[in-house]
Structures are given as structure tokens and as C-alpha cells.
N, C-alpha and C positions, 0 to 999 in steps of 0.2 A: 205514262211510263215512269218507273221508280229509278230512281240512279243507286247503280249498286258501289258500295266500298271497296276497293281495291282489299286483298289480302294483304296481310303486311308479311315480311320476309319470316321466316321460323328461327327462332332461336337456334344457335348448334347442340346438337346432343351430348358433343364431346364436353362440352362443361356441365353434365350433370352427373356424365360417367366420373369425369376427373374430382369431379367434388364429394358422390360417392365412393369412389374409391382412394381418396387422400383418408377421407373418414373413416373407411375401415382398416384402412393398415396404420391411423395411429392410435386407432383402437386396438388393436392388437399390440404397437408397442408399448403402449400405456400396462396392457394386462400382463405381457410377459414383464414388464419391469417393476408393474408394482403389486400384480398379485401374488399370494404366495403360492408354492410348484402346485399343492395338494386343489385347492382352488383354479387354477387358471382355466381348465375346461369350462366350469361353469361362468366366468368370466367371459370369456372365449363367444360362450352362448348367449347373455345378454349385450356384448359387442356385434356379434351378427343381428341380435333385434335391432340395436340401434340401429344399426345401417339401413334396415328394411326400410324403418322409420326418414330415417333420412333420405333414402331414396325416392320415398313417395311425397316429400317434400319437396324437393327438388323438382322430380319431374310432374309437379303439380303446378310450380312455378313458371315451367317452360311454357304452361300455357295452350298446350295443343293437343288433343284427345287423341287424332291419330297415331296411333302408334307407342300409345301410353303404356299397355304391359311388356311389349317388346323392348323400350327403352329401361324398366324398372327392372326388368330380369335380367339386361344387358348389366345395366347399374351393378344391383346386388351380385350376379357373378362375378364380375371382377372383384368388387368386395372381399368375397369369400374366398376367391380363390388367393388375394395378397393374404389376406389375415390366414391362409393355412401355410401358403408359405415362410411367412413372418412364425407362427407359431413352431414351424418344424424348425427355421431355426434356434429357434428359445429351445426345444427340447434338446436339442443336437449339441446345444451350449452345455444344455445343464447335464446331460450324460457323459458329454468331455470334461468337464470341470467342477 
């Protein structure tokens, strides 16, 4: 009879969500403050790669297959959805001012 290894405890997800999504929303302040108006979109768009990118880092790191795309889609939504809010407000600045 083989002795098997206990599993060890799982990392929390919440620190891969919170690490991708700090990522994308200072990627988004980064673009609205130092891209110029005409460019930000496409800005905008290689900040959302980034984060894929970052996100598959991350939960690469976490170590645990189960539940690998549900955790990267969780990631990347949030992502997306600070850097759209972040970006409306940059537009809502820059039509008021």
C-alpha cells in the first residue's frame, strides 16, 4: 500500500482577482493621464491585453487547474469592467473641461 499526500490548503482566488484588477484600473489611469484624448482607445486596448496577460499569470501561479478559466474570466471582468468605468470617467472630465 502507497501513502498518499495529503492536498495542501488552495490559495485564495481573491488575491488573483485583487491583483488583476488593481492591474487594470492603473492601467487605465496611467492611459487616461498620459495618453493623448485622440489615442486612448487604442491604449485602452493594449491595457486590456495586458491584463489578460496578467491574469493568466497570476492564476497560473495559484497553482490549481480546477477552476482555471472561471477564475481568469472572473479576473479579466473585473478588469474590464474598472478600466471602463475609469475611462468614462476620463471622458466625462474631458467633455466637462
Amino acid at each position: 500500500m502507497g501513502m498518499s499526500t495529503p492536498e495542501l490548503a488552495p490559495r485564495s482566488p481573491l488575491v488573483a482577482f485583487a491583483i488583476t484588477w488593481a492591474f487594470g484600473a492603473l492601467a487605465a489611469i496611467a492611459v487616461g493621464v498620459f495618453a493623448p484624448v485622440d489615442q486612448r482607445f487604442a491604449w485602452m486596448a493594449i491595457g486590456a491585453g495586458a491584463s489578460l496577460f496578467v491574469a493568466f499569470a497570476v492564476n497560473l501561479w495559484h497553482g490549481r487547474a480546477e477552476g482555471f478559466i472561471v477564475r481568469t474570466a472572473a479576473s479579466m471582468l473585473g478588469a474590464l469592467l474598472l478600466m471602463g468605468f475609469i475611462s468614462l470617467g476620463f471622458a466625462l472630465a474631458s467633455i466637462a473641461g
